[in-house]
N, C-alpha and C positions, 0 to 999 in steps of 0.2 A: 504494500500500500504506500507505504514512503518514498517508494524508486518511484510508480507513478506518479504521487503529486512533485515529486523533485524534478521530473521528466515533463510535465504540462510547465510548471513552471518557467522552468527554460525552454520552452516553446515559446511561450507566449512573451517572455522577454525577449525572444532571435526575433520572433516577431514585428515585436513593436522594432526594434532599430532597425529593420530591414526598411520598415515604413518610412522611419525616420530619414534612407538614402532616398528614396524615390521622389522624382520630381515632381510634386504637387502643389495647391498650394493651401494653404493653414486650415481652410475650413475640410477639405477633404482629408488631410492628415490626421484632421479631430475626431471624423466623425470613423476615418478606417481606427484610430487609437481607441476610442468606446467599445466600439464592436470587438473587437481583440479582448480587449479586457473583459468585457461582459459577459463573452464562448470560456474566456480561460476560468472565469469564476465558478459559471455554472459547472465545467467540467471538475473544476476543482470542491465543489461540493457533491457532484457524482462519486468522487474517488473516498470521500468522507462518509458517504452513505445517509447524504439529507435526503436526495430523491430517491 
C-alpha cells in the first residue's frame, strides 16, 4: 500500500512539472494543474481505502 501511494505520488508531481515545460499560457496551466491534483487525490484516497 505504501509503494502505491509513494508511486501516485510521484506521478503526479512528474506530472505537474512536465506541465510546468509546456508552452501555454497561465490560465490553461491552472486549470491542466487542478485536474492533476484532483485524479492524484482521489487516487490517493483509492489507495487508503475511502472509496
Amino acid at each position: 500500500m505504501l509503494v502505491g501511494v509513494l508511486i501516485t505520488f510521484l506521478v503526479v508531481i512528474l506530472i505537474l512539472y512536465l506541465i510546468n515545460m509546456l508552452p501555454l499560457d497561465g490560465r490553461a496551466k491552472q486549470i491542466c494543474r487542478v485536474v492533476v491534483i484532483v485524479l492524484g487525490i482521489i487516487s490517493l484516497l483509492k489507495y487508503l481505502a475511502v472509496f
